[in-house]
C-alpha positions as CSV (number, residue, x, y, z in Angstrom):
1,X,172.2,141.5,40.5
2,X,171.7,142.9,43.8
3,X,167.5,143.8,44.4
4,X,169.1,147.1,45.0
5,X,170.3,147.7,41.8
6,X,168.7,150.3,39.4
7,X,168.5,150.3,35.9
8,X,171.4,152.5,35.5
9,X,173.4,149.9,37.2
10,X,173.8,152.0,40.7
11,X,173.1,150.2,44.2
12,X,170.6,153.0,46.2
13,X,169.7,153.3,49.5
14,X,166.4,151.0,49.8
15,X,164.5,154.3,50.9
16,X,164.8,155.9,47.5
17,X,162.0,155.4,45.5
18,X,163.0,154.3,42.1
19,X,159.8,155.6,40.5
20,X,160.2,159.7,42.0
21,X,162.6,161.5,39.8
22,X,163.0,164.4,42.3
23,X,163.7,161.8,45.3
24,X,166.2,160.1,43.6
25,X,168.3,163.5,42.7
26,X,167.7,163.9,46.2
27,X,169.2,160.8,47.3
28,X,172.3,161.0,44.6
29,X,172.7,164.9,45.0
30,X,172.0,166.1,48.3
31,X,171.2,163.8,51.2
32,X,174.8,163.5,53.2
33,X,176.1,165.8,51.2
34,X,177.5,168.1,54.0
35,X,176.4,171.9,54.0
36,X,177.6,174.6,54.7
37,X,175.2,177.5,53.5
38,X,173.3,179.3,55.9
39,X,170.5,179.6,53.1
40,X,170.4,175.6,52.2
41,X,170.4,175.0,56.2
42,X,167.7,177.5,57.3
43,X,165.6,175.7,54.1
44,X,166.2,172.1,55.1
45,X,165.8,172.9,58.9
46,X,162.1,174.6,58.0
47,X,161.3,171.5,55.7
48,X,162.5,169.0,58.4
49,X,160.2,170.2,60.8
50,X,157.1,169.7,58.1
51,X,158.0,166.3,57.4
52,X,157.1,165.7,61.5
53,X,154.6,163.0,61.2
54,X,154.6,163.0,57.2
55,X,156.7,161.0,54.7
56,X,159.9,163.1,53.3
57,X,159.0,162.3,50.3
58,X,155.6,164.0,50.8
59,X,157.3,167.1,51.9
60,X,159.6,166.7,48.8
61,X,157.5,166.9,46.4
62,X,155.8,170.1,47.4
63,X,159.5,171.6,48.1
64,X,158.7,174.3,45.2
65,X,155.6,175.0,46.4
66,X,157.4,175.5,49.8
67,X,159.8,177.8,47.7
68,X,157.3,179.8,46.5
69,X,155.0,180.3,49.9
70,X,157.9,181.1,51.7
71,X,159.8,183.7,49.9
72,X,162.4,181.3,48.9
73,X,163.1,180.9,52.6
74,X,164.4,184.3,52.6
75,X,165.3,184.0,56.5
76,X,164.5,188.2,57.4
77,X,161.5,188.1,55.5
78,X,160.3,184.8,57.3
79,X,160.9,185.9,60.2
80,X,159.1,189.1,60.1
81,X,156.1,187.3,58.9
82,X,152.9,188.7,60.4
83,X,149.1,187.6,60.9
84,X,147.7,188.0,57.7
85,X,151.3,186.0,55.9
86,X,150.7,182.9,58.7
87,X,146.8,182.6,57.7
88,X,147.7,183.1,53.7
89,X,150.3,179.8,54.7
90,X,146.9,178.3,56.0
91,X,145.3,178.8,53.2
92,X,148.6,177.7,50.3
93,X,148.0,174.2,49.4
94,X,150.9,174.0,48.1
95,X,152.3,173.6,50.9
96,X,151.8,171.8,54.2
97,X,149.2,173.4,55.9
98,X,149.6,173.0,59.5
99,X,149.2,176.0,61.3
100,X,151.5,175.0,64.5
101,X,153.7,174.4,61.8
102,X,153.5,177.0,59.7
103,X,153.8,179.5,63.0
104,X,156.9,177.2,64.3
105,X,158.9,178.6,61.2
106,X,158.5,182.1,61.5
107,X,159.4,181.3,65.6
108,X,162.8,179.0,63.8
109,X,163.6,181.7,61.6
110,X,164.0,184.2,64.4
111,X,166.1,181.8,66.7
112,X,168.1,181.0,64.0
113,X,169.1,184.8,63.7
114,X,169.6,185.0,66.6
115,X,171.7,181.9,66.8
116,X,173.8,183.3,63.3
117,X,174.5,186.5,65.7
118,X,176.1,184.2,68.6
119,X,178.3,182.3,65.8
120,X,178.5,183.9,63.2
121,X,176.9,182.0,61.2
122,X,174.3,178.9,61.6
123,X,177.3,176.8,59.8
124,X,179.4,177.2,62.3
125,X,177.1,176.6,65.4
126,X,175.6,173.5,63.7
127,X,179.1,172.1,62.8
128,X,181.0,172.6,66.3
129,X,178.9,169.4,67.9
130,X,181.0,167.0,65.7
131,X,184.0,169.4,65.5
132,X,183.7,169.8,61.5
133,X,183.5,166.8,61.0
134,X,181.1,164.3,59.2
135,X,179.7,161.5,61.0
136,X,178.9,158.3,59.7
137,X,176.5,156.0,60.8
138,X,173.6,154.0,60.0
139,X,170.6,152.7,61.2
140,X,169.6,155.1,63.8
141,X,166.9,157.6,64.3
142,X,168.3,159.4,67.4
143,X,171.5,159.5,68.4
144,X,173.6,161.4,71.4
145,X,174.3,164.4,68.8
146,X,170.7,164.7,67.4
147,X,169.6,165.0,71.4
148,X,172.3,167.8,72.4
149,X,171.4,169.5,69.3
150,X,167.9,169.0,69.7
151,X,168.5,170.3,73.4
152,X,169.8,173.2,72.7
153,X,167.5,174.2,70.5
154,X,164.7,173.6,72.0
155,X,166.4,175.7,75.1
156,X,166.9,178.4,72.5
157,X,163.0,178.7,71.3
158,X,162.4,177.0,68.3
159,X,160.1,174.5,67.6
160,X,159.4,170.9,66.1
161,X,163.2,170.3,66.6
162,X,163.0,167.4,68.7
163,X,165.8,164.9,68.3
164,X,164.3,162.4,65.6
165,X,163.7,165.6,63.3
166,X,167.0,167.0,64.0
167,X,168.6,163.9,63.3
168,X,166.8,163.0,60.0
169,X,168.1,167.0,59.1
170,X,171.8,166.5,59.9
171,X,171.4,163.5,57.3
172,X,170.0,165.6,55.0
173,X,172.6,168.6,55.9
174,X,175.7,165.8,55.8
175,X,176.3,166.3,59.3
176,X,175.8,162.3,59.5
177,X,176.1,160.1,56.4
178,X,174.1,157.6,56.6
179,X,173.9,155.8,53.2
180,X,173.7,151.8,53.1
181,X,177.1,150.1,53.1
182,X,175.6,149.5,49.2
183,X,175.0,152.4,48.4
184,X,177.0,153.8,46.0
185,X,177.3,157.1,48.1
186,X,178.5,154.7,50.8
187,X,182.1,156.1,52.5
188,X,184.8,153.4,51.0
């Protein structure tokens, strides 16, 4: 038996810790799974940018609390967040409380109208780099399409997008796959 095996007899990615309930859904149910909701993407894109310098798995586990502080990312609302919402963030721990952070999302939520007015949608600007479709690799932290993206954005206004976060969120968004040739979730 592989040491990668669970209990329920499934090979994991080693990054998924066996003893989380709510990182393992993550891993089984969401991470490479590719997205398409503008919702699910302005969410993941905002959580992304608090995991800078933190574990995901941190960031994960206050995800409701996240939820809760910010309005269910409802994007308008977030980005018409003023003064006295930013220092109630400050003051949430439920949440991350990082006040470049915290002020970086309201900045990310207005780009990313902005960038849904260009397009269309986020979906579709965040899926024309790979032409619709789904890349898979592993082992990387950056790659050629996490910098362009990151790029761009950057170019565009937002904030704690540079290309290791935007990479680890085009995992999470399914952009890239990048479960373990184990994994379970691996592409056959």
């Amino acid at each position: 038996m592989s040491e990668l095996t669970w209990p329920d007899g499934k090979v994991r990615c080693p990054w998924a810790n066996p003893k989380n309930p709510a990182y393992i859904h993550y891993h089984d149910c969401e991470w490479g799974v590719p997205v398409h909701d503008d919702h699910v993407l302005f969410e993941m894109l905002i959580l992304e940018g608090f995991q800078a310098g933190l574990s995901w798995e941190c960031v994960l586990n206050k995800r409701e609390g996240f939820r809760r502080a910010f309005d269910n990312f409802d994007l308008d609302k977030v980005a018409g967040y003023g003064e006295d919402k930013l220092e109630a963030l400050a003051q949430d721990e439920g949440i991350v409380r990082n006040r470049l952070k915290i002020r970086s999302a309201v900045t990310n939520a207005r780009v990313f109208r902005d960038i849904q007015a260009q397009f269309g949608s986020f979906d579709r600007y965040l899926w024309q780099w790979s032409e619709g479709q789904v890349v898979y690799e592993t082992g990387l932290a950056t790659s050629p399409l996490s910098d362009a993206i990151s790029k761009d954005l950057k170019k565009r206004g937002m904030k704690f997008v540079g290309s290791t976060i935007i990479y680890a969120y085009l995992q999470a968004v399914g952009v890239i796959n990048s479960h373990e040739p184990e994994c379970f979730l691996a592409q056959k």
